[in-house]
N, CA, C, O and CB atoms as a CASP TS submission, in Angstrom:
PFRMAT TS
TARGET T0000
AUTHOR 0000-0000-0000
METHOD Language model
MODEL 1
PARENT N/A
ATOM      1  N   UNK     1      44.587  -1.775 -27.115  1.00  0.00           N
ATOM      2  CA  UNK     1      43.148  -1.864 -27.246  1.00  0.00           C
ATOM      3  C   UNK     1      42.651  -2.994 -26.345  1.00  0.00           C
ATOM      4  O   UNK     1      43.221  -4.060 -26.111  1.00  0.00           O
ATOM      5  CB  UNK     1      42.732  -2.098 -28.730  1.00  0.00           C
ATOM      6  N   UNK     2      41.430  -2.535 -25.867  1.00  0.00           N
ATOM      7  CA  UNK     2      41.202  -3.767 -24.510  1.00  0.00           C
ATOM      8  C   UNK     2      40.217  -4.828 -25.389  1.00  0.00           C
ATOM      9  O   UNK     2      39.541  -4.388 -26.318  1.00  0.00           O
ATOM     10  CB  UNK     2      40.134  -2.997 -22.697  1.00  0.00           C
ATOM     11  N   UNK     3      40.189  -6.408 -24.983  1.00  0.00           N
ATOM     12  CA  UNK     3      39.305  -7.063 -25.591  1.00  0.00           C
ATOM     13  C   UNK     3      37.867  -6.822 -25.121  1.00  0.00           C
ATOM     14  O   UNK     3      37.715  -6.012 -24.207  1.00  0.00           O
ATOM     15  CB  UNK     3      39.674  -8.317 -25.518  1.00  0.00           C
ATOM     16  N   UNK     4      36.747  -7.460 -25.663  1.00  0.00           N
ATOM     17  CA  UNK     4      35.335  -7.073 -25.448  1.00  0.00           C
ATOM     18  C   UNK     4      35.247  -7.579 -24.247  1.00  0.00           C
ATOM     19  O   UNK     4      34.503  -6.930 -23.512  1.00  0.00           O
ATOM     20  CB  UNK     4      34.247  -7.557 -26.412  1.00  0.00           C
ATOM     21  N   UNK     5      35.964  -8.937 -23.554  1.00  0.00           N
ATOM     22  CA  UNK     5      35.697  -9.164 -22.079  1.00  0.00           C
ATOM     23  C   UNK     5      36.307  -8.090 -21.237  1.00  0.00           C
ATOM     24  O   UNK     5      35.496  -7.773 -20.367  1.00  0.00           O
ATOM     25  CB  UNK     5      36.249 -10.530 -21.611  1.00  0.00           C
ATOM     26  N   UNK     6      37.302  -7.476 -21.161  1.00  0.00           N
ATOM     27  CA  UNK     6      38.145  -6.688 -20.483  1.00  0.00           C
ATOM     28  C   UNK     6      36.984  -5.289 -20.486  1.00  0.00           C
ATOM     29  O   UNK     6      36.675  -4.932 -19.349  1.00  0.00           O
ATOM     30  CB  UNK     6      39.806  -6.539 -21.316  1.00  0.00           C
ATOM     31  N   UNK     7      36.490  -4.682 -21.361  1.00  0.00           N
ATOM     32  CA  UNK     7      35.417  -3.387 -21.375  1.00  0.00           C
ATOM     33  C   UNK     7      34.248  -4.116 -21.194  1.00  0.00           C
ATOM     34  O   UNK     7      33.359  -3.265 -21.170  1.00  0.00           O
ATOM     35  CB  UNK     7      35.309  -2.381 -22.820  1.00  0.00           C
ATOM     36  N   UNK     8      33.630  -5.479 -21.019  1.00  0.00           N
ATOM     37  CA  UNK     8      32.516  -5.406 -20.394  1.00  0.00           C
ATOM     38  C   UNK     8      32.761  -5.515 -18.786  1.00  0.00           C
ATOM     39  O   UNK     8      31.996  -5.097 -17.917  1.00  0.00           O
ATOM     40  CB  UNK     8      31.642  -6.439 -20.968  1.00  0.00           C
ATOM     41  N   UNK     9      33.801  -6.065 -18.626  1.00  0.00           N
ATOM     42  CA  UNK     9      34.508  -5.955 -16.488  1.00  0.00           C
ATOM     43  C   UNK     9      34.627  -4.926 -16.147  1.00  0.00           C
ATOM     44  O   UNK     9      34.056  -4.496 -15.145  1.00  0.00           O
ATOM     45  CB  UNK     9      36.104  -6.457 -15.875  1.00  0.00           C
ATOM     46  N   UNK    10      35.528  -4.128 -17.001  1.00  0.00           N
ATOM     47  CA  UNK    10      35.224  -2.631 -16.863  1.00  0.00           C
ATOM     48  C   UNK    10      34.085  -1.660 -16.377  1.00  0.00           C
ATOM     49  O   UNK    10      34.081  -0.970 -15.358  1.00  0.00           O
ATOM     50  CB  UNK    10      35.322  -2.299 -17.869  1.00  0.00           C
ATOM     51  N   UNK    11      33.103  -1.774 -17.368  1.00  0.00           N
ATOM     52  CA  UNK    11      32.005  -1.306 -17.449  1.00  0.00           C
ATOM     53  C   UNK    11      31.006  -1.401 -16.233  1.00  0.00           C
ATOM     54  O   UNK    11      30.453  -0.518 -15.578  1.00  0.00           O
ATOM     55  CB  UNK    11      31.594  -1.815 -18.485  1.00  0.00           C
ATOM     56  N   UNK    12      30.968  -2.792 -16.156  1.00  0.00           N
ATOM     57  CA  UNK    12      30.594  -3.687 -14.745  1.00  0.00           C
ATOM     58  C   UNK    12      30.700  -2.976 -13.130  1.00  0.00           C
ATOM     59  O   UNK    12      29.975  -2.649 -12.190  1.00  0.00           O
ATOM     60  CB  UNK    12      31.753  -5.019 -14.717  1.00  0.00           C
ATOM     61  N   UNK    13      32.178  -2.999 -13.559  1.00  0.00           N
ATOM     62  CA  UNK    13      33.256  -2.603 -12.100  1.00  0.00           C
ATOM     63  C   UNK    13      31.980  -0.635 -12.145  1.00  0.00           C
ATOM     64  O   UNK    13      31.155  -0.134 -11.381  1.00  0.00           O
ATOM     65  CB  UNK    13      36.242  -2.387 -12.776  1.00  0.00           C
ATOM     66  N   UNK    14      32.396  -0.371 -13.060  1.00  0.00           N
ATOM     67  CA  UNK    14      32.127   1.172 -13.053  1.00  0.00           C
ATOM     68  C   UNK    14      30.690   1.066 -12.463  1.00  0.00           C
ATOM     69  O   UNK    14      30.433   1.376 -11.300  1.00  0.00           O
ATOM     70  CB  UNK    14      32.221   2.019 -14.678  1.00  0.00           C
ATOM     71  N   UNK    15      29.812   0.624 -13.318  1.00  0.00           N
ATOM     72  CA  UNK    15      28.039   0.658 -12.958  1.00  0.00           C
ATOM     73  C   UNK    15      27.961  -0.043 -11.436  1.00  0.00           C
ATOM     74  O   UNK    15      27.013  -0.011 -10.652  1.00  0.00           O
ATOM     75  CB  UNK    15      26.897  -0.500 -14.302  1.00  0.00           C
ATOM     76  N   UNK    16      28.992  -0.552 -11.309  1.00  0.00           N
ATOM     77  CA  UNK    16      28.733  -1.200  -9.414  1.00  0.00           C
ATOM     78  C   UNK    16      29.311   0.227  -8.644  1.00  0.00           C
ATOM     79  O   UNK    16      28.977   0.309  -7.462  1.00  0.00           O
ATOM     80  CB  UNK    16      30.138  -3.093  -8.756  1.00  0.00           C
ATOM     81  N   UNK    17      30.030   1.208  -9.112  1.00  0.00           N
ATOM     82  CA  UNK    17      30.604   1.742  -8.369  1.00  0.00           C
ATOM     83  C   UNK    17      30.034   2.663  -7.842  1.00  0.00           C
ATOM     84  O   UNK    17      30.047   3.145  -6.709  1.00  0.00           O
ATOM     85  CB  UNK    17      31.473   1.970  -8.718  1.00  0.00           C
ATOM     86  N   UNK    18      29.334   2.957  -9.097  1.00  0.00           N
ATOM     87  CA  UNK    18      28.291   4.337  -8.929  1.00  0.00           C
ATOM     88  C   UNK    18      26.585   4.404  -9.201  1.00  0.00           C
ATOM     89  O   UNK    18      25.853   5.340  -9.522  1.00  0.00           O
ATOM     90  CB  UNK    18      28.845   5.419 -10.017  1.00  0.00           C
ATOM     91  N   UNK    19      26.315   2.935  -8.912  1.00  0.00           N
ATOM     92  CA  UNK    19      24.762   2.507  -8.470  1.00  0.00           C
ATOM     93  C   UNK    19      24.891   1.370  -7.728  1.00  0.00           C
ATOM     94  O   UNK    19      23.918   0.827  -7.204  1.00  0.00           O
ATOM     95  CB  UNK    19      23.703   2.173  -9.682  1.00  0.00           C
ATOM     96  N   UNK    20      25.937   0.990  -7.643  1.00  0.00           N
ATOM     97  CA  UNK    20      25.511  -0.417  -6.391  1.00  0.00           C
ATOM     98  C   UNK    20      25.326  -1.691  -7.614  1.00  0.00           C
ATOM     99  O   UNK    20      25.205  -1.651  -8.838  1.00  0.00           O
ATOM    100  CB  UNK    20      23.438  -0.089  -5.184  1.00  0.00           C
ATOM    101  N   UNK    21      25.372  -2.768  -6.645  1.00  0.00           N
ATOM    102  CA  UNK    21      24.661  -4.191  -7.123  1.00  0.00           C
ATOM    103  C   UNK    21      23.474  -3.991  -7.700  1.00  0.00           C
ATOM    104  O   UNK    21      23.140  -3.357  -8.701  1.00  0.00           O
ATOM    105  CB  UNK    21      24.365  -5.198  -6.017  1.00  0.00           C
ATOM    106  N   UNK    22      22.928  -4.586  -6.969  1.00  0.00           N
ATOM    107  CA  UNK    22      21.099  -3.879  -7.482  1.00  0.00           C
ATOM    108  C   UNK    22      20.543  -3.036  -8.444  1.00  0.00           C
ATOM    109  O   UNK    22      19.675  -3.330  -9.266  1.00  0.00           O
ATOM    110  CB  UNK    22      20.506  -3.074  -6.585  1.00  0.00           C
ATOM    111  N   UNK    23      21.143  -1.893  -8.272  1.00  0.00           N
ATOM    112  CA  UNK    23      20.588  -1.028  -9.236  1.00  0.00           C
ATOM    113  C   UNK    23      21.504  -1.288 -10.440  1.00  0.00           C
ATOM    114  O   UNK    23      21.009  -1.500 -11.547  1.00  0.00           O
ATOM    115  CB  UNK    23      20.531   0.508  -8.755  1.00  0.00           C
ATOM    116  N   UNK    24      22.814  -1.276 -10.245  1.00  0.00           N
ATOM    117  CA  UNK    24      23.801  -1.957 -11.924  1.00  0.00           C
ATOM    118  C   UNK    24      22.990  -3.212 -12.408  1.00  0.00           C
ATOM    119  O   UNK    24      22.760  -3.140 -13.615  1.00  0.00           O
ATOM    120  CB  UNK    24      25.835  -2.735 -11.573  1.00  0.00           C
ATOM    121  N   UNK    25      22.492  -4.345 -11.806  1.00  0.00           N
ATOM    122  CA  UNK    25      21.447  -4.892 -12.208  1.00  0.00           C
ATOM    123  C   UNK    25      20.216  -4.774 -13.180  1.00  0.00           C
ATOM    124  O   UNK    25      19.766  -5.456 -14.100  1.00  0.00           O
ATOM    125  CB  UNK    25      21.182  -4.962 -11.446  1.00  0.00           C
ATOM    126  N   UNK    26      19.810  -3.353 -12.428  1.00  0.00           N
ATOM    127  CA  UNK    26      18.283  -3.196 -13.037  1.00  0.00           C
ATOM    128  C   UNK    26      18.918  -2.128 -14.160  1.00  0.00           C
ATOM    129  O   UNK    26      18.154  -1.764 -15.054  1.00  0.00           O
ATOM    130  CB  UNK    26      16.797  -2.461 -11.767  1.00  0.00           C
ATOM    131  N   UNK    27      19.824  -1.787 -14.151  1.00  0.00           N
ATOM    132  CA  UNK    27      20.005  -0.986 -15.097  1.00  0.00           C
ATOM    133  C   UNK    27      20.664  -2.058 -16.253  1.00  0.00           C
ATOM    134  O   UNK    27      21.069  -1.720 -17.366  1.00  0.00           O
ATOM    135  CB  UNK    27      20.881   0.291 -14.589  1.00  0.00           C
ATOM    136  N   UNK    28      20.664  -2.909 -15.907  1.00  0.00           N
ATOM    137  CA  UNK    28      21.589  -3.937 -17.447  1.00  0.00           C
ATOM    138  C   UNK    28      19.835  -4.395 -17.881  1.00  0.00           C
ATOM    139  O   UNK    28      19.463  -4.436 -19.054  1.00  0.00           O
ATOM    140  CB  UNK    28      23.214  -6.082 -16.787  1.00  0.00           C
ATOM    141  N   UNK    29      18.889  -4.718 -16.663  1.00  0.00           N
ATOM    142  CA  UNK    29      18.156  -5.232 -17.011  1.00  0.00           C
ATOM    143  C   UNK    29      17.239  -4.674 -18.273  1.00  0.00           C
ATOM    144  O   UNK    29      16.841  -5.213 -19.305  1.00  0.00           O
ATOM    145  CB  UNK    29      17.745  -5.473 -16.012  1.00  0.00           C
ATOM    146  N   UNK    30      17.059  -3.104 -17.616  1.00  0.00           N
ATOM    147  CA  UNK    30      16.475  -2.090 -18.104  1.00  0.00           C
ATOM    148  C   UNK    30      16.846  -2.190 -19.886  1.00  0.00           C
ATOM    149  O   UNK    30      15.938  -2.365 -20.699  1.00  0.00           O
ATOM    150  CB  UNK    30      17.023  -0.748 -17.232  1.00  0.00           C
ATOM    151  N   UNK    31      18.131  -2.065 -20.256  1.00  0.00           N
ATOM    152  CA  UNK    31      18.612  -2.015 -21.374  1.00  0.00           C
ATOM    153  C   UNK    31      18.312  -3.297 -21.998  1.00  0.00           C
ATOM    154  O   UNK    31      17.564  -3.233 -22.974  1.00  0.00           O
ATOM    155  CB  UNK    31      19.902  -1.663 -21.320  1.00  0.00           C
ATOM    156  N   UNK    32      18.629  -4.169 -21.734  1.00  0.00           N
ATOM    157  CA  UNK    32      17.843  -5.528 -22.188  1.00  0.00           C
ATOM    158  C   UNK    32      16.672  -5.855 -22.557  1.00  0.00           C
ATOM    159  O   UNK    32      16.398  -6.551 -23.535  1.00  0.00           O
ATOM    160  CB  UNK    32      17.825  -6.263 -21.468  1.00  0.00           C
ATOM    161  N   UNK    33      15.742  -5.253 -21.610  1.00  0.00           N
ATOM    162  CA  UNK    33      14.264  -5.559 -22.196  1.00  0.00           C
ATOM    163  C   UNK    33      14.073  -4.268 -22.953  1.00  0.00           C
ATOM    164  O   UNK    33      13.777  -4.506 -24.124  1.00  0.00           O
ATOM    165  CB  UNK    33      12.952  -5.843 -20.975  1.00  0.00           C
ATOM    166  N   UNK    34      14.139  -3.070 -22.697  1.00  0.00           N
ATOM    167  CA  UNK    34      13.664  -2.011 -23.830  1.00  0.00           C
ATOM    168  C   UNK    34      14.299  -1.989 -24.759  1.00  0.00           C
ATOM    169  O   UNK    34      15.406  -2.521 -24.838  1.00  0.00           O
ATOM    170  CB  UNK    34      13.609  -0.745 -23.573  1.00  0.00           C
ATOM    171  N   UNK    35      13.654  -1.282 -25.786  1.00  0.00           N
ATOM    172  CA  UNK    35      14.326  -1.175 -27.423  1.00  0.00           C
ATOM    173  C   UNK    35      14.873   0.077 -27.044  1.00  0.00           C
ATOM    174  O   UNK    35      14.155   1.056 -26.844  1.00  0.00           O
ATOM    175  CB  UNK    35      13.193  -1.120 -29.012  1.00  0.00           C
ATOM    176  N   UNK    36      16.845   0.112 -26.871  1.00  0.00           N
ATOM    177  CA  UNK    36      17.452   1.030 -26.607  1.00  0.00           C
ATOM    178  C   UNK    36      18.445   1.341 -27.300  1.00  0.00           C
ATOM    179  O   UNK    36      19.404   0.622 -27.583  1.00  0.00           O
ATOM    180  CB  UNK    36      17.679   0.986 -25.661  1.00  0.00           C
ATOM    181  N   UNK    37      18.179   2.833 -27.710  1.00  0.00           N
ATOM    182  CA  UNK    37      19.559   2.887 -29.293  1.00  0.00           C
ATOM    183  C   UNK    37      20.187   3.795 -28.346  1.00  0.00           C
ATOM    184  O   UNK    37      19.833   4.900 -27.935  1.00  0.00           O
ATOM    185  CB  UNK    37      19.136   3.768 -31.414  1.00  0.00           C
ATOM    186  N   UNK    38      21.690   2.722 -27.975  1.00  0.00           N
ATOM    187  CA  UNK    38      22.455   3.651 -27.420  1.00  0.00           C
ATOM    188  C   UNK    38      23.169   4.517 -28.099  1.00  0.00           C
ATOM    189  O   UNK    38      23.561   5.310 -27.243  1.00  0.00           O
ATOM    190  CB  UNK    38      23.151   3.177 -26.738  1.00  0.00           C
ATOM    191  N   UNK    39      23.548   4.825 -29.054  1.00  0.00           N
ATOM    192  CA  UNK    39      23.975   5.325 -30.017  1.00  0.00           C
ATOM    193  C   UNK    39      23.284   6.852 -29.996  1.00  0.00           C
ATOM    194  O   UNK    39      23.851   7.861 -29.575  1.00  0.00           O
ATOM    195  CB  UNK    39      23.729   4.402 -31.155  1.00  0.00           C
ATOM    196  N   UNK    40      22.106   6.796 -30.475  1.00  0.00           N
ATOM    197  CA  UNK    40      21.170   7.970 -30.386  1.00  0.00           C
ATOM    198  C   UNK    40      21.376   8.689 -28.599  1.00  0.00           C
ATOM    199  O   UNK    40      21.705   9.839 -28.310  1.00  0.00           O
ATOM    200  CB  UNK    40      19.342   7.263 -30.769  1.00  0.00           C
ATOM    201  N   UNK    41      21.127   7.817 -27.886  1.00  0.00           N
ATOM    202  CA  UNK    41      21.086   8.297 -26.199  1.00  0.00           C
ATOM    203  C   UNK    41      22.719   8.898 -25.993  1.00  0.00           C
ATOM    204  O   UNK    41      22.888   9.800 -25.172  1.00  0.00           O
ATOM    205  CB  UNK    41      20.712   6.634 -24.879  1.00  0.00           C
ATOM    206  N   UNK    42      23.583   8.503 -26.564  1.00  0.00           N
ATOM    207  CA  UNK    42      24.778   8.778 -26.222  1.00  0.00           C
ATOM    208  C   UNK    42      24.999  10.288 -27.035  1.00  0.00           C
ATOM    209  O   UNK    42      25.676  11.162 -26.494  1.00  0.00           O
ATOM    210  CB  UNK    42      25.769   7.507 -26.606  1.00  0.00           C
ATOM    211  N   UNK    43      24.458  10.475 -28.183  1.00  0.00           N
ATOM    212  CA  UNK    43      24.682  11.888 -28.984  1.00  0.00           C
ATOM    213  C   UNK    43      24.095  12.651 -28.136  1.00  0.00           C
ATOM    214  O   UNK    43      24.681  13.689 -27.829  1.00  0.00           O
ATOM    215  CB  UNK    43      24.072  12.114 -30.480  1.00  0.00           C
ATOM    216  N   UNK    44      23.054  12.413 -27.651  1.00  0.00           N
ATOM    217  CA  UNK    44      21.579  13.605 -26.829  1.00  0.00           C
ATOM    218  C   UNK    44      22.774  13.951 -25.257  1.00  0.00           C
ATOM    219  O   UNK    44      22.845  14.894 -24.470  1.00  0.00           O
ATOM    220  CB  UNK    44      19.168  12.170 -26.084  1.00  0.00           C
ATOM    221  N   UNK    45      23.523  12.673 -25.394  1.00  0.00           N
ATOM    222  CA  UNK    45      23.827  13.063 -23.679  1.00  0.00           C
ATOM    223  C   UNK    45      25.173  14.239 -23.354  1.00  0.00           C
ATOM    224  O   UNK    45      25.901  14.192 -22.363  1.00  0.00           O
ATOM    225  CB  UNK    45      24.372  11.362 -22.783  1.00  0.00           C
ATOM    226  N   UNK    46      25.225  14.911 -24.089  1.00  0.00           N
ATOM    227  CA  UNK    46      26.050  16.095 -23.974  1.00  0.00           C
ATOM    228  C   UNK    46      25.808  17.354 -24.814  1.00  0.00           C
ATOM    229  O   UNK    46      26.592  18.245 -25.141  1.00  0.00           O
ATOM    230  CB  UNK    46      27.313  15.698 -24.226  1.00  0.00           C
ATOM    231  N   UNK    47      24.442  17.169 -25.085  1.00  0.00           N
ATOM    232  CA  UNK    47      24.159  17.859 -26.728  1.00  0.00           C
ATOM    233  C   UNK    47      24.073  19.699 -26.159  1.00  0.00           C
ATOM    234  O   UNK    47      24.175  20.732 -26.822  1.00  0.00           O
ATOM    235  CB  UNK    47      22.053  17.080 -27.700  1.00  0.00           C
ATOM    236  N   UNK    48      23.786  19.423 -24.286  1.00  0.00           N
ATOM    237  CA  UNK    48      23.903  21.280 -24.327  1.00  0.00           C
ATOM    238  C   UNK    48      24.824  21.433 -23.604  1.00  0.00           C
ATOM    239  O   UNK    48      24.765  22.291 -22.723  1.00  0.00           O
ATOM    240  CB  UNK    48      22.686  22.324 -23.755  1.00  0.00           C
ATOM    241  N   UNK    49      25.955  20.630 -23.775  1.00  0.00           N
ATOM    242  CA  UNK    49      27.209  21.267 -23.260  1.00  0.00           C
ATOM    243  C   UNK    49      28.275  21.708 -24.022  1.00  0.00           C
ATOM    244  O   UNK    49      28.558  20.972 -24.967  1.00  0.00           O
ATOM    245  CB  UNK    49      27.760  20.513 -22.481  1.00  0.00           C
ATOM    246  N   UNK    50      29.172  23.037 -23.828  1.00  0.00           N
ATOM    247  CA  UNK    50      30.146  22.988 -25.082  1.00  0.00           C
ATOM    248  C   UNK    50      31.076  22.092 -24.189  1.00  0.00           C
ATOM    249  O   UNK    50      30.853  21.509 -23.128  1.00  0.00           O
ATOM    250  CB  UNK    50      30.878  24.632 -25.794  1.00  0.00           C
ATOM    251  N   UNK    51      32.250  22.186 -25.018  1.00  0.00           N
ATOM    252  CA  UNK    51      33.415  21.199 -24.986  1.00  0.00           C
ATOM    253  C   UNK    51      34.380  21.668 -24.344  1.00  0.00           C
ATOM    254  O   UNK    51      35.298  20.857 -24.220  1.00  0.00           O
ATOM    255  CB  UNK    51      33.933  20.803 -26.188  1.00  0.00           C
ATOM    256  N   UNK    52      34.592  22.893 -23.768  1.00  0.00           N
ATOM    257  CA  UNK    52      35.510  23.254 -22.909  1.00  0.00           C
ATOM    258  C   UNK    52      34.569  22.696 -21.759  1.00  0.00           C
ATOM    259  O   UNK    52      35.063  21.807 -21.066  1.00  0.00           O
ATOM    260  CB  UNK    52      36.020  24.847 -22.942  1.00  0.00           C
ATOM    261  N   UNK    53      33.125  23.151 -21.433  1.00  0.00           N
ATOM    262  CA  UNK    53      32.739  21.588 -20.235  1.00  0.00           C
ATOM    263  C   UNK    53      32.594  20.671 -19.789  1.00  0.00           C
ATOM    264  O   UNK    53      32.376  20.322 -18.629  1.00  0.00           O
ATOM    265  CB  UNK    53      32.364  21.196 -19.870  1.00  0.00           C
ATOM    266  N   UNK    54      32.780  19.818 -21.338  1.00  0.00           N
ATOM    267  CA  UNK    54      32.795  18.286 -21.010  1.00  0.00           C
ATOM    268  C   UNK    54      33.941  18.371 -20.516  1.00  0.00           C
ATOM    269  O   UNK    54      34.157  17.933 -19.386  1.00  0.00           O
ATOM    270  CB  UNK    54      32.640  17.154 -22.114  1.00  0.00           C
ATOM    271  N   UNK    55      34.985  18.998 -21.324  1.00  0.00           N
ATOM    272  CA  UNK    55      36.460  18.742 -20.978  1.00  0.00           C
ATOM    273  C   UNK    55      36.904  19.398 -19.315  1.00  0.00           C
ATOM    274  O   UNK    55      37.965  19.033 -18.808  1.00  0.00           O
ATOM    275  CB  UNK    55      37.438  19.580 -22.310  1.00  0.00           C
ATOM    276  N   UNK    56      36.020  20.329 -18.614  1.00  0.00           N
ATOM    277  CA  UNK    56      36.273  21.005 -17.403  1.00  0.00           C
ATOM    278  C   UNK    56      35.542  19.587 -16.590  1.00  0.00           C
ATOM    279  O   UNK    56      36.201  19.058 -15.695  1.00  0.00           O
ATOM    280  CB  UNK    56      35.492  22.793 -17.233  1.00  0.00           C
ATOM    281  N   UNK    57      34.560  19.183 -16.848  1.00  0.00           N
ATOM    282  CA  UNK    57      33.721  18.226 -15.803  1.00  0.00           C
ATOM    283  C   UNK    57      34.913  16.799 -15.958  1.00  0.00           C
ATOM    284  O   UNK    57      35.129  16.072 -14.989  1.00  0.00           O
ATOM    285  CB  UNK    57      31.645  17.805 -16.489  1.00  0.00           C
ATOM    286  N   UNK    58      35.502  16.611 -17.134  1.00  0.00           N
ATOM    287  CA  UNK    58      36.385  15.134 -17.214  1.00  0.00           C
ATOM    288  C   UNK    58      37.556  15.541 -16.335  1.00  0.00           C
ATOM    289  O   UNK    58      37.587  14.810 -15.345  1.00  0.00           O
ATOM    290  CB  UNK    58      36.990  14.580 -18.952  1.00  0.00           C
ATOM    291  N   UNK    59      38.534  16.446 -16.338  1.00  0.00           N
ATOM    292  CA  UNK    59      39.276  16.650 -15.596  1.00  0.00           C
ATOM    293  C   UNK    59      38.784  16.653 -14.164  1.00  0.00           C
ATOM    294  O   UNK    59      39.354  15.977 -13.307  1.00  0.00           O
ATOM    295  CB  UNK    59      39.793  17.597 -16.008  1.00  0.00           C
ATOM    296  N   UNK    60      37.633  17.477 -13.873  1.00  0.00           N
ATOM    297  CA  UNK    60      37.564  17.407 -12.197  1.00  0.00           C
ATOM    298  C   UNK    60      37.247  15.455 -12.179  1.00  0.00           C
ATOM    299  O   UNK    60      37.880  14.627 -11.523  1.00  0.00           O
ATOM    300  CB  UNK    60      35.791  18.730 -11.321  1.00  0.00           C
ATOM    301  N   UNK    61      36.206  15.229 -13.025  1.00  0.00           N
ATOM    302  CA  UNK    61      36.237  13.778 -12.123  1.00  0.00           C
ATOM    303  C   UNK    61      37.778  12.753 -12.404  1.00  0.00           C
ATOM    304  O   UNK    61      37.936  11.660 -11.862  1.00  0.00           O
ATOM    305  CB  UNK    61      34.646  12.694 -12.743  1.00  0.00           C
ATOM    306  N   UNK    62      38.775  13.381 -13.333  1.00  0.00           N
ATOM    307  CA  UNK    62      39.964  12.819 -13.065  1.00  0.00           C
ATOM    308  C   UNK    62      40.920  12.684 -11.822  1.00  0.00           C
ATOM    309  O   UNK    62      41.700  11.789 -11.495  1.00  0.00           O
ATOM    310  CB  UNK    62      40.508  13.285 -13.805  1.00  0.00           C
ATOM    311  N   UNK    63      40.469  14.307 -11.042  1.00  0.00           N
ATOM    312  CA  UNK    63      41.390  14.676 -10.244  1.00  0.00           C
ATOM    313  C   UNK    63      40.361  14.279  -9.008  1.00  0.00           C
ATOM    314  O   UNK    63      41.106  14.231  -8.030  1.00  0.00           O
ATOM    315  CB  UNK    63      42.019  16.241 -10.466  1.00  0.00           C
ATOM    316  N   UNK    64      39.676  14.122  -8.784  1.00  0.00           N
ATOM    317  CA  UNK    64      38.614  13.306  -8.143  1.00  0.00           C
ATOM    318  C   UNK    64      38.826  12.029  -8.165  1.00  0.00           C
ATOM    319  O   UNK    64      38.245  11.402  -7.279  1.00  0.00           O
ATOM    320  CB  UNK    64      37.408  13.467  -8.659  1.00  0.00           C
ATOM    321  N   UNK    65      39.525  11.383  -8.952  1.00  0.00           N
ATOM    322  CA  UNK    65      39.515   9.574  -8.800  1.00  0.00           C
ATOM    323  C   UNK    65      41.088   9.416  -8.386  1.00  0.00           C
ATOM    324  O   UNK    65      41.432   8.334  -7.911  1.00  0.00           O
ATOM    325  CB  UNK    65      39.081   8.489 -10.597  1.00  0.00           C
ATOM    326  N   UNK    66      42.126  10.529  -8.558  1.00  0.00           N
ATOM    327  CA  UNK    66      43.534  10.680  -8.191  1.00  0.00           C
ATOM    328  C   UNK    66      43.396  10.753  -6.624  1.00  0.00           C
ATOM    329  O   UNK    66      44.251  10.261  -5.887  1.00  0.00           O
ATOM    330  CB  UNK    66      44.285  12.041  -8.903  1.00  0.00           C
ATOM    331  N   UNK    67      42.373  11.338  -6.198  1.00  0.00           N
ATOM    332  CA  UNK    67      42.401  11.809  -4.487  1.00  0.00           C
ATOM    333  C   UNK    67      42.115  10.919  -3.950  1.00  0.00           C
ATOM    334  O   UNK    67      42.499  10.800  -2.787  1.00  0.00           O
ATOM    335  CB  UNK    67      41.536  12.853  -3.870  1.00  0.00           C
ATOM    336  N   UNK    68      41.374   9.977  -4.512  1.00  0.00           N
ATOM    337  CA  UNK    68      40.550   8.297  -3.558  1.00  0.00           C
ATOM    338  C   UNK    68      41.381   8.069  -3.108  1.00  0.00           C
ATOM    339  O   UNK    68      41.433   7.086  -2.369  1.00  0.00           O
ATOM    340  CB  UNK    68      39.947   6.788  -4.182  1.00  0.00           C
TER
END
């Protein structure tokens, strides 16, 4: 199990990877100043996909991060 510093570097590393400085910025910022239930945003964010597609879209971006 990773400690809470190790998944917030994580997290970090990821939001730089795939918005840049700047925008991983405004997006921490974003969450900071609005009243944001990630919790709720995280249920909605797959709610019209079945699960053989989450599970088809996780594999391609697996085999997608194997090819880098």
């Amino acid at each position: 199990m990773k400690t809470d510093s190790e998944i917030k570097i994580s997290g970090l590393e990821i939001l730089n990877q795939h918005l840049g400085m700047v925008e991983a910025e405004r997006f921490i910022a974003l969450i900071q100043r609005d009243k944001f239930d990630y919790t709720r945003w995280r249920e909605s964010l797959f709610e019209d996909l079945s699960g053989e597609e989450i599970s088809r879209r996780a594999m391609e971006h697996q085999k997608h991060l194997k090819d880098e």
